[in-house]
BAFISE-546823 format. One record per residue: residue in one letter; x, y, z of N, C-alpha, C in turn. Coordinates in steps of 0.001 Angstrom, whole numbers. Example, Ala and Ser with C-alpha at 12.3 -4.5 7.8 and 13.67 -1.06 7.14 Angstrom:
<sites>
> res n_px n_py n_pz ca_px ca_py ca_pz c_px c_py c_pz
> A 13190 -5690 7800 12300 -4500 7800 13200 -3300 7800
> S 12850 -2250 7080 13670 -1060 7140 12900 30 7870
</sites>
This chain:
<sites>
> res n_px n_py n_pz ca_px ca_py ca_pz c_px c_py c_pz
> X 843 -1191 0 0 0 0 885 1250 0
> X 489 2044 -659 1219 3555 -890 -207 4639 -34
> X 739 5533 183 58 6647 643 810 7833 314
> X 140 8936 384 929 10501 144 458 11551 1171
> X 718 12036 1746 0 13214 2788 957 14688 2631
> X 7 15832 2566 921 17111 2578 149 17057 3835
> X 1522 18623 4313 1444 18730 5929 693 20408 5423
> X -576 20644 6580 -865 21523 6486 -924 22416 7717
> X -1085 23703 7349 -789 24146 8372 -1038 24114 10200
> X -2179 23553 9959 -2863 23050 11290 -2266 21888 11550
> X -1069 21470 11077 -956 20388 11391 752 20198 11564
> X 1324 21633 11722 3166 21445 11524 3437 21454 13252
> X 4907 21272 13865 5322 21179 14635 5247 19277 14807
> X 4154 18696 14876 4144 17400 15331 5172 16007 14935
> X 5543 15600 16012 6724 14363 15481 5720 13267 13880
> X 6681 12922 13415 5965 12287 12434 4794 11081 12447
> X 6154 10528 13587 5342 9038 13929 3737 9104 14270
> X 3889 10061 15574 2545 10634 15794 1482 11099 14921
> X 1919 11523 14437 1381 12467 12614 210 11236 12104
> X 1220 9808 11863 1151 9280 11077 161 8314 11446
> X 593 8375 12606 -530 6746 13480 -1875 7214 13586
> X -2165 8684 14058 -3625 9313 14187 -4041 9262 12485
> X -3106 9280 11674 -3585 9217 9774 -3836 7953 9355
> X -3269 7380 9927 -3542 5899 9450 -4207 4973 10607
> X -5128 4700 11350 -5332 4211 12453 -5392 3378 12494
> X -5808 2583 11391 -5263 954 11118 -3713 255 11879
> X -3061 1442 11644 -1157 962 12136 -1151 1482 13696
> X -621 516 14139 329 1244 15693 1438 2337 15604
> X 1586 3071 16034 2758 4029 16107 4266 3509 16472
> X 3796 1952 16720 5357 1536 16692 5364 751 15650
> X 4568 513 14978 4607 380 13486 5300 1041 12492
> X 4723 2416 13111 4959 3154 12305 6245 3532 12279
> X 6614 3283 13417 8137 3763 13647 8967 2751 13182
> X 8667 1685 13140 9314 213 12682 9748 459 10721
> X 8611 1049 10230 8179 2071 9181 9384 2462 8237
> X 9710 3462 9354 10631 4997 9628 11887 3828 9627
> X 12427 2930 10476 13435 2716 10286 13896 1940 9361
> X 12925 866 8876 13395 -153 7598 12728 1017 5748
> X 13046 2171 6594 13213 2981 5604 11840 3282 4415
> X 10897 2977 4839 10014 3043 4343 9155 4837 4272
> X 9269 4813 4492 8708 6399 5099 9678 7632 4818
> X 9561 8872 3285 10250 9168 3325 9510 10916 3057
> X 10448 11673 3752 9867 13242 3677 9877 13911 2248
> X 9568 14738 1509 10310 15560 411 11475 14541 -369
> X 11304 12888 -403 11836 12277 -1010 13474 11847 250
> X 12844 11910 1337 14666 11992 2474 14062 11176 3364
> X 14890 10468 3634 14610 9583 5502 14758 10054 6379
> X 13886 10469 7221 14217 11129 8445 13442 9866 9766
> X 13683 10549 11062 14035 9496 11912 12176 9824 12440
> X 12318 8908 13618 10588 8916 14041 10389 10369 14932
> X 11178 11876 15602 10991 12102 15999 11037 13711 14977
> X 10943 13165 13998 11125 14181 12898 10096 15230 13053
> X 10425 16501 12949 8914 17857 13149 8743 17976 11784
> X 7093 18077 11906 6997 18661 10377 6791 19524 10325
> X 6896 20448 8873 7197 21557 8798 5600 21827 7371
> X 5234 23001 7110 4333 23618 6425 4701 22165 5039
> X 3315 22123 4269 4298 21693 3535 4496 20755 2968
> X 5368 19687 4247 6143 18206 3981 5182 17400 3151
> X 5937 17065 2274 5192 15588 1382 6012 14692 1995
> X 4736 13594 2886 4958 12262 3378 4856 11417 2472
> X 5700 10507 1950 5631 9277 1012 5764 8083 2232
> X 4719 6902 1934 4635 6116 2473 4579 4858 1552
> X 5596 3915 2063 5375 2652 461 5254 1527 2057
> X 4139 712 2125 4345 -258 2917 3951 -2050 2157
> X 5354 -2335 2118 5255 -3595 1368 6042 -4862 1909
> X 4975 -4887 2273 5623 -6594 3224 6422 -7465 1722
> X 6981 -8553 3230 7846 -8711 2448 7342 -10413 1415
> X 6097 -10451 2257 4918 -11089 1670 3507 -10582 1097
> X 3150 -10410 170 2753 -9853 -201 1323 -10643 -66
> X 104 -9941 582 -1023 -10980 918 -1927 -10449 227
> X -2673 -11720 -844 -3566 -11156 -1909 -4401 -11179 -1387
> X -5619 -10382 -1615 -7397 -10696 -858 -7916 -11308 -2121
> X -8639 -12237 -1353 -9456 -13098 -1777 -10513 -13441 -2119
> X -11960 -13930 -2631 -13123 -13933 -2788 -13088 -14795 -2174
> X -14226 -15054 -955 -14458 -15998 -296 -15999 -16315 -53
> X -16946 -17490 -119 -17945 -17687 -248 -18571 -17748 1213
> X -19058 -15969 1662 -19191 -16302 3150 -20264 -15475 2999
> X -21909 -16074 3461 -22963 -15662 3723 -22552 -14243 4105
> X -23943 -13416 3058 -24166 -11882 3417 -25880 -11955 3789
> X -26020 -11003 4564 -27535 -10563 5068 -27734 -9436 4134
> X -27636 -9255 3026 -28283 -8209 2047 -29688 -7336 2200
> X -29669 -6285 2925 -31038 -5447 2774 -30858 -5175 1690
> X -30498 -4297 464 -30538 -4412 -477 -29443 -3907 -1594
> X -30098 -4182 -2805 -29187 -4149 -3833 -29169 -3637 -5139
> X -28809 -2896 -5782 -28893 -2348 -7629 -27380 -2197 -7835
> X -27359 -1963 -9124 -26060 -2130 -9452 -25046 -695 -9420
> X -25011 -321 -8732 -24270 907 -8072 -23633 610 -6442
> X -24904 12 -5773 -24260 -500 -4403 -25270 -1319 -3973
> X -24290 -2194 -2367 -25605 -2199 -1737 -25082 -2565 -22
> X -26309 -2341 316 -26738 -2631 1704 -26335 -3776 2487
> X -25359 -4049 3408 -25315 -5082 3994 -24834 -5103 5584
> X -26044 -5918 6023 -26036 -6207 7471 -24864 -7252 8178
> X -24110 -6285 8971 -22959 -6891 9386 -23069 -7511 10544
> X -22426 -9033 10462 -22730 -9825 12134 -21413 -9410 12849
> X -21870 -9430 13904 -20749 -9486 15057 -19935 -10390 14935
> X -18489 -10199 15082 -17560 -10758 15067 -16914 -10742 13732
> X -17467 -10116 12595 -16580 -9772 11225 -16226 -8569 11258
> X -14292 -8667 10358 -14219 -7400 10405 -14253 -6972 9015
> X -14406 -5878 8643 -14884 -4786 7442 -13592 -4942 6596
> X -12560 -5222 7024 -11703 -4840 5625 -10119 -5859 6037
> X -9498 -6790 5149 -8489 -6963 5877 -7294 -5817 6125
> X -6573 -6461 6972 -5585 -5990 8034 -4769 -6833 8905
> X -3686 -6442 9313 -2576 -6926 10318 -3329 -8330 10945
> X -2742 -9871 10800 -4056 -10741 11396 -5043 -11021 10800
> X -5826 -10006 9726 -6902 -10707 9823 -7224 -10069 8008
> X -6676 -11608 6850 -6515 -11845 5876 -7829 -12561 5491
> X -8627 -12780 5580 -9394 -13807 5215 -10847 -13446 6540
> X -12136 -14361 6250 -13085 -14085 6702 -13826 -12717 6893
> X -13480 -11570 6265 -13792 -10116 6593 -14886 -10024 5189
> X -15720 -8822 5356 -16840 -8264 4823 -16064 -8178 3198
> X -14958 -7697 3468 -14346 -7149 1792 -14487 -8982 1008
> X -13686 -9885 1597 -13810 -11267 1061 -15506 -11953 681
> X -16171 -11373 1394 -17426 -11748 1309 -17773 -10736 -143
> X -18394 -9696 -158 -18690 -8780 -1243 -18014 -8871 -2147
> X -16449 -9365 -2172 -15673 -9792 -3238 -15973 -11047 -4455
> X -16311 -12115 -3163 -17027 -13052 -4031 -18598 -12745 -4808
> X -19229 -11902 -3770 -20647 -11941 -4026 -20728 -10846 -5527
> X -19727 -9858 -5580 -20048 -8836 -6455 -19226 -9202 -7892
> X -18704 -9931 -7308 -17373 -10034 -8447 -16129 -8977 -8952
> X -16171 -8444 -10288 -15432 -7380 -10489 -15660 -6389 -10655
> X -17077 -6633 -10042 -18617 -5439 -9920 -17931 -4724 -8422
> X -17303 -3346 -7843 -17367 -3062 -6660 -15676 -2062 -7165
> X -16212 -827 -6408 -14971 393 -6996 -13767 421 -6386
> X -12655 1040 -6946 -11376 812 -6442 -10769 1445 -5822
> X -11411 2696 -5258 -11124 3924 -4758 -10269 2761 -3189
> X -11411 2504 -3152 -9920 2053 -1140 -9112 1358 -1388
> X -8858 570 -2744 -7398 -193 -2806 -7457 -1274 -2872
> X -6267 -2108 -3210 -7044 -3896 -3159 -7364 -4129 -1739
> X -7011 -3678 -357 -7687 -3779 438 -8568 -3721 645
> X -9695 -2693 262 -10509 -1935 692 -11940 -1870 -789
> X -12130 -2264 -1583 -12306 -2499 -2441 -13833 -2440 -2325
> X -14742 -1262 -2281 -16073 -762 -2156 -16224 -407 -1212
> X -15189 -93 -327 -15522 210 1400 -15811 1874 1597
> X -16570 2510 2258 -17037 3866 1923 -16461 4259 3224
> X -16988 3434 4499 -16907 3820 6063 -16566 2241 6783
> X -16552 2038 8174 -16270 1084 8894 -17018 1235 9811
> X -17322 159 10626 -18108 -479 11892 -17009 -1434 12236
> X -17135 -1176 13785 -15746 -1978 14547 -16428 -3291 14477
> X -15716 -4523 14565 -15857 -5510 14590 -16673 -6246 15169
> X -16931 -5769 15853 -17811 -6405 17494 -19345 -5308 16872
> X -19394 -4485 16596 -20548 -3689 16430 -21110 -4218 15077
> X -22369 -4662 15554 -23236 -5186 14700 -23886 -4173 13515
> X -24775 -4599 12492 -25730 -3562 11269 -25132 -2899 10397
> X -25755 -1885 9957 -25915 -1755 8422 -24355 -1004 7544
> X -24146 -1428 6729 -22923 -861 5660 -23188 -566 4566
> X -22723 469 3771 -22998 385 2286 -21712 319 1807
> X -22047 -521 687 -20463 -836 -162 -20539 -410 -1613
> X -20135 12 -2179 -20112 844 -3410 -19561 -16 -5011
> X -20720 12 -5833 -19752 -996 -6882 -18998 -100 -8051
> X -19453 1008 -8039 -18770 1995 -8592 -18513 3040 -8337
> X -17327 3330 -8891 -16140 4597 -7996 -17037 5882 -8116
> X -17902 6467 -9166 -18743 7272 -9029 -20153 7432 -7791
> X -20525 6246 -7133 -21222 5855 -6562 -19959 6241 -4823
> X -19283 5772 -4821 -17926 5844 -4317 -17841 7016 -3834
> X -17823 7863 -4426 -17388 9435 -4699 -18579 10026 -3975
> X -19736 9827 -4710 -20736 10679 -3805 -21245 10474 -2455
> X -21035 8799 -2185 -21064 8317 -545 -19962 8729 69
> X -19106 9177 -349 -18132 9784 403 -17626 11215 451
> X -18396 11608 -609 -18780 13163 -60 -19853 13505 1042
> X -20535 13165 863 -21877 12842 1920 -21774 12786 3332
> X -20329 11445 3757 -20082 11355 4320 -19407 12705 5396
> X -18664 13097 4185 -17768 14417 4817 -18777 15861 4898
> X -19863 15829 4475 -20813 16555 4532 -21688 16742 5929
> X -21430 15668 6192 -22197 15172 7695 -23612 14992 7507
> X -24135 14767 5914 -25525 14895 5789 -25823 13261 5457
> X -25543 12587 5692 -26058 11131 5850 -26617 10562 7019
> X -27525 9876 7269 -28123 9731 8813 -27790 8314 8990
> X -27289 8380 10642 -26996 7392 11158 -27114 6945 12217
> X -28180 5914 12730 -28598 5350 13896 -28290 4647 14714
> X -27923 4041 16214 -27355 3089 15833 -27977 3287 17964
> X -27947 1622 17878 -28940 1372 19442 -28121 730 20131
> X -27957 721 21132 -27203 1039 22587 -27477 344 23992
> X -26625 -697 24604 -27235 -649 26076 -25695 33 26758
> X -26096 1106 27717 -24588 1390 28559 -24950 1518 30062
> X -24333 1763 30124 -23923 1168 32230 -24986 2917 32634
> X -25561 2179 33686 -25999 3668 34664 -27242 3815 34017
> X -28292 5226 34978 -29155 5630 34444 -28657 6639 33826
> X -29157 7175 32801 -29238 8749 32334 -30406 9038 32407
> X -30250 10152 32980 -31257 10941 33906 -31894 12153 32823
> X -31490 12718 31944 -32475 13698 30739 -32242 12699 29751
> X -33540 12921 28564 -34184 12095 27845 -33324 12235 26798
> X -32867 13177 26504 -32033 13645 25240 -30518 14389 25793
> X -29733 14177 24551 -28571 15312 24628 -27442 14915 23598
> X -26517 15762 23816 -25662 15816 22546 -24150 15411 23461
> X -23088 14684 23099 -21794 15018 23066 -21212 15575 21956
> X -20885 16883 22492 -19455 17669 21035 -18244 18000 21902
> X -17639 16849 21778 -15789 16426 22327 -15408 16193 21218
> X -13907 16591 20684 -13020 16353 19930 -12796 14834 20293
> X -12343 14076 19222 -11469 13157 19426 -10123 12591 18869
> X -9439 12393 19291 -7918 11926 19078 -7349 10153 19446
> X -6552 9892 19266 -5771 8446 19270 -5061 9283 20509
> X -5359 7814 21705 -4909 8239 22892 -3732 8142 22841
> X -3106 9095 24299 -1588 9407 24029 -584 8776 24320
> X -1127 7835 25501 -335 6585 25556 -778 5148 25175
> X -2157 5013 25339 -2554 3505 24540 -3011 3418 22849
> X -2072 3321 21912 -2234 3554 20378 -3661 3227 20157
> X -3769 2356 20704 -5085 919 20129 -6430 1732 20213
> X -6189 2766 21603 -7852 3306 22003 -8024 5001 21711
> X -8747 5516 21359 -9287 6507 21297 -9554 7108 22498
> X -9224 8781 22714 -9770 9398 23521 -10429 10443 23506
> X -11428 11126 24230 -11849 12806 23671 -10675 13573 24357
> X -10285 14848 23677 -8989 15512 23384 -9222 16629 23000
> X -9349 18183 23210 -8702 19083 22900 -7698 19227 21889
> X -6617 18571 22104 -5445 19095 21663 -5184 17873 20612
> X -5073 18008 19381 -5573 17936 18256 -6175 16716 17862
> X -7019 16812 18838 -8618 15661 18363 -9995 16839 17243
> X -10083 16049 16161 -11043 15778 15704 -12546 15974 15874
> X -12993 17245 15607 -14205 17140 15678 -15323 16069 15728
> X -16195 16038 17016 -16836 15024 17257 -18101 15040 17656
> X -19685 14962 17080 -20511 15230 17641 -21342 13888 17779
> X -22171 13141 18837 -22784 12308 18769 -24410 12949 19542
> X -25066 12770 19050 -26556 12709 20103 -26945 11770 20400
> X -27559 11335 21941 -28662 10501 22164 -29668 10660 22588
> X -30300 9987 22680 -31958 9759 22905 -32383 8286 23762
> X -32760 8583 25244 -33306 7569 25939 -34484 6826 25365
> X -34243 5468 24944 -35745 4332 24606 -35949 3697 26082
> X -35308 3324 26320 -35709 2936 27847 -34783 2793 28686
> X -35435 2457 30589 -34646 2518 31222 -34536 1417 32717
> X -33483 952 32581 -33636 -519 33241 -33139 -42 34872
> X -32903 1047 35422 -32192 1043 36156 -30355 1284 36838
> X -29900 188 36489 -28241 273 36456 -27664 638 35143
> X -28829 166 33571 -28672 591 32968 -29372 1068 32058
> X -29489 1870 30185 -30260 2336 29848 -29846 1868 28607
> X -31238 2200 27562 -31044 2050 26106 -31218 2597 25976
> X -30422 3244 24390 -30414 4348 23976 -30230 3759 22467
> X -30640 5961 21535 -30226 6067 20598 -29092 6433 19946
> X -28138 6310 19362 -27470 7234 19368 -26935 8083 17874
> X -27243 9278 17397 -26956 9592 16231 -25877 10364 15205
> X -25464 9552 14892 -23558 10589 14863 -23682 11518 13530
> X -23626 12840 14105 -23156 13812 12799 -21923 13781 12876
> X -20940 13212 12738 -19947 12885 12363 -18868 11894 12703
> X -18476 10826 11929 -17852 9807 12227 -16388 8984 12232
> X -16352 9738 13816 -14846 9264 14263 -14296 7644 14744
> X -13493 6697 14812 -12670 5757 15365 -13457 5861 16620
> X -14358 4623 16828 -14466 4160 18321 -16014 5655 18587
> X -16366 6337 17838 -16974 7623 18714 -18256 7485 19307
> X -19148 6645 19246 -19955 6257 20165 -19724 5802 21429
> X -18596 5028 21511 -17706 4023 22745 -17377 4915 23219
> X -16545 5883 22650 -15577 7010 23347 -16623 7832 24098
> X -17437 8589 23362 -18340 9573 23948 -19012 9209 25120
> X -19726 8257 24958 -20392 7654 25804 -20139 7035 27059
> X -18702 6766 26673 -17212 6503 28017 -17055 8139 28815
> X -17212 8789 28360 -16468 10155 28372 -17366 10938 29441
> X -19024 10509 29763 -20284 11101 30096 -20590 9599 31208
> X -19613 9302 31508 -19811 7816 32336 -20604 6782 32091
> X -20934 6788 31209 -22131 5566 30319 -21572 4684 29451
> X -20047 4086 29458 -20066 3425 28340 -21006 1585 28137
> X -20532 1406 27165 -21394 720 26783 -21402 -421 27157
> X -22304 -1734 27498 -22014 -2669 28391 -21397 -4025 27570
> X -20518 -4624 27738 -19837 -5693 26991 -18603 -4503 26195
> X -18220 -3156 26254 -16812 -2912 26022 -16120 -2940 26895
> X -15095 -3754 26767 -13979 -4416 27598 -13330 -3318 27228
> X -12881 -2450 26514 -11708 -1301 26174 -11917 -110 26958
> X -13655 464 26699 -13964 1904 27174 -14633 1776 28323
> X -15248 120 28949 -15584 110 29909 -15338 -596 31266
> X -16016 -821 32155 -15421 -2249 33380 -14530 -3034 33295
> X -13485 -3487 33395 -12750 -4816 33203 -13970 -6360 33520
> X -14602 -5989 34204 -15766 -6840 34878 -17179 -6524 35385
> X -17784 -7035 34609 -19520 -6923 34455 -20135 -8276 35387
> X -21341 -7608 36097 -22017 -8900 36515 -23016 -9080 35981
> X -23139 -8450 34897 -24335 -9073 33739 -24390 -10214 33568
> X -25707 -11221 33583 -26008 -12365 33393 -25721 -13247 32289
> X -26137 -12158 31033 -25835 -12764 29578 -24633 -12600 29855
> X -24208 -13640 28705 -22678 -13430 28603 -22818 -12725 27113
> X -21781 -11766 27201 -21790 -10627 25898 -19810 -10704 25370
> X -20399 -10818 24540 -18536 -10427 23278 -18529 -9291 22689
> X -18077 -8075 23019 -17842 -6742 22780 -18898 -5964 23234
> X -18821 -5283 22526 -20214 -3555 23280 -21641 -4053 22548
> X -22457 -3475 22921 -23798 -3913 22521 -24258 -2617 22110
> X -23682 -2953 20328 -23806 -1644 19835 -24391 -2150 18249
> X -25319 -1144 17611 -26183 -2336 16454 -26452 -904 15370
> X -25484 -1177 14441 -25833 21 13591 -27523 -152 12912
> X -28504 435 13338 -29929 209 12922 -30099 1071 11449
> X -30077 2441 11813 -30521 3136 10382 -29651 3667 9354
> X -29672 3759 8158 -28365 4128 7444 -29569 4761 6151
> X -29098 6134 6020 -29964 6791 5457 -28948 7474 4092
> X -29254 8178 3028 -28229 8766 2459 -28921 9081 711
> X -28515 10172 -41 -28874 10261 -1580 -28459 9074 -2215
> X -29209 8539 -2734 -28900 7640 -3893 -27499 8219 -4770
> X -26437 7511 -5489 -25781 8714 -6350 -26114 8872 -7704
> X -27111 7687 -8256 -27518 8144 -9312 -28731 9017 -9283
> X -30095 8396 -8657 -31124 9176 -8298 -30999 10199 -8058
> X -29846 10442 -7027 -30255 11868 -5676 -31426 12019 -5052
> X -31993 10942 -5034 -32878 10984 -4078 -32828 10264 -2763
> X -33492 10399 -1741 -33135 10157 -987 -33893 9005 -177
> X -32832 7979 770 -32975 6142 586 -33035 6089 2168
> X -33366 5368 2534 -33039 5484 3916 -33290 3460 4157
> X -32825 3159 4779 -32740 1518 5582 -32694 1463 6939
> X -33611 325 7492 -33237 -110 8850 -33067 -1477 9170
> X -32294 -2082 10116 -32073 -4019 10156 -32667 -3902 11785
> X -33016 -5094 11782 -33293 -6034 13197 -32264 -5722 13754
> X -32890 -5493 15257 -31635 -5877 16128 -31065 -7832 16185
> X -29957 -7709 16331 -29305 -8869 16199 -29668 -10011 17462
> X -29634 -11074 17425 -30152 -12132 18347 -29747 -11997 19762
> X -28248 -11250 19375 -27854 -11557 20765 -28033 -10259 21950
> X -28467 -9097 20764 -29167 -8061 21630 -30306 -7883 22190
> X -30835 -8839 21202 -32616 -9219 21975 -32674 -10054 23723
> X -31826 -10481 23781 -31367 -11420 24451 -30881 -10350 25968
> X -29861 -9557 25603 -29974 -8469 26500 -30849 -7656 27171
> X -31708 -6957 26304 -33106 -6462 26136 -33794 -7456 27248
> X -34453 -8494 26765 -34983 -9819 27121 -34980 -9520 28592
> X -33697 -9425 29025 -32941 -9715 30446 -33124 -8698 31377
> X -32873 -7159 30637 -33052 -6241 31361 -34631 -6006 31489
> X -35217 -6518 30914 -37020 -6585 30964 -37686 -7386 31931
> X -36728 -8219 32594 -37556 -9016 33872 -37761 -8824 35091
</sites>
């Protein structure tokens, strides 16, 4: 994979490595630095070291090429299709797949699935990695995706995206009551400063971040909710919702080390429901919603007795 980044002005003084790991969040920063020294990573065409400042400017060249080179694959792995035309389509993601390969995890992901299912139908804008991918849902977070079969289709879901005018739903159990029915988090967010892996809200150069929720009900120790992101950061439901003492119940990262919840749960109990957005040929406007997933009913279920 190649990459290119100019440094802009909001963005000089910072060591590179750092630079680079919040740009690429896929990589660890000692990756990245691993990067930097087997020479991969070069400024204005020069090697400089991981603690390098950037300056107005800098063209980052990035060539990362293992020294195995891992092809993606078409793989014949059941999709839950809400729907489909030949521009894109809709697909309901189970828990425990992840969206695109990466470091570990070559095989079984959403891209291998849509690969087989679409064929050489699906745009090239994200790369042979990434190959119709518009946005991401963490692994563990269940519902809806759109995948793009052409780069024009591509283009306008991902303007949209950066527009903040696409709607996005997505249902919730987190720890505690919340006590008003509604409200907004607007925290910046950033790649925390000492754990690469997790996200934090940040001031200092985090990322605009707005999420709203909306109470559906309320169990007591804990609550369901809505939650609706005008804009979509790494982790920003988990984070926010960590941030306002509510995170979400089954995240082991943003929340408890230890739950005495009855069900037994594998990650956050988080279910992308609505995914709304212009058609890019139509321009008109589409909107979708999926079931909550089995094992959230099941939660629900529990907190209802």
């Amino acid at each position: 994979m190649k990459y290119r980044f100019e440094v802009l002005s909001t963005e000089i003084n910072q060591r590179i490595d750092k630079f680079l790991a919040e740009k690429l969040s896929e990589y660890s920063r000692s990756y990245i630095q691993k990067l930097i020294l087997d020479k991969d990573i070069k400024v204005n065409g020069i090697l400089v070291k991981s603690n390098y400042k950037l300056s107005l400017g800098d063209i980052i060249d990035i060539d990362i090429s293992s020294p195995v080179e891992y092809e993606v694959l078409p793989e014949d792995i059941f999709l839950d299709i809400i729907y489909e035309d030949e521009d894109l389509l809709i697909v309901n993601k189970p828990k425990g797949m992840v969206v695109h390969p990466s470091a570990g995890h070559y095989s079984g992901t959403l891209v291998n699935a849509v690969m087989y299912h679409c064929k050489d139908s699906l745009s090239g804008i994200g790369g042979v990695m990434r190959p119709g991918i518009v946005h991401r849902i963490d692994k563990d977070t269940t519902g809806l995706l759109v995948v793009c079969k052409t780069d024009k289709a591509h283009n306008s879901i991902s303007a949209q995206f950066k527009e903040h005018s696409i709607t996005r739903k997505y249902y919730a159990v987190v720890y505690g009551n919340i006590k008003e029915d509604e409200g907004t988090v607007n925290m910046p967010i950033a790649r925390h400063n000492i754990d690469r892996k997790k996200m934090a809200t940040t001031q200092k150069n985090g990322k605009e971040a707005v999420t709203h929720y909306k109470v559906l009900e309320r169990f007591g120790q804990y609550t369901y909710v809505e939650c609706q992101l005008e804009t979509g950061r790494t982790h920003q439901i988990r984070v926010h919702m960590a941030s306002i003492k509510h995170p979400l119940l089954g995240d082991s990262v943003y929340g408890p080390e230890r739950t005495k919840f009855a069900v037994s749960i594998v990650g956050q109990t988080l279910h992308a429901k609505t995914l709304g957005f212009k058609h890019p040929k139509t321009n008109k406007y589409i909107e979708f919603n999926s079931e909550l997933p089995e094992y959230f009913n099941k939660v629900l279920t529990k907190l209802r007795m």
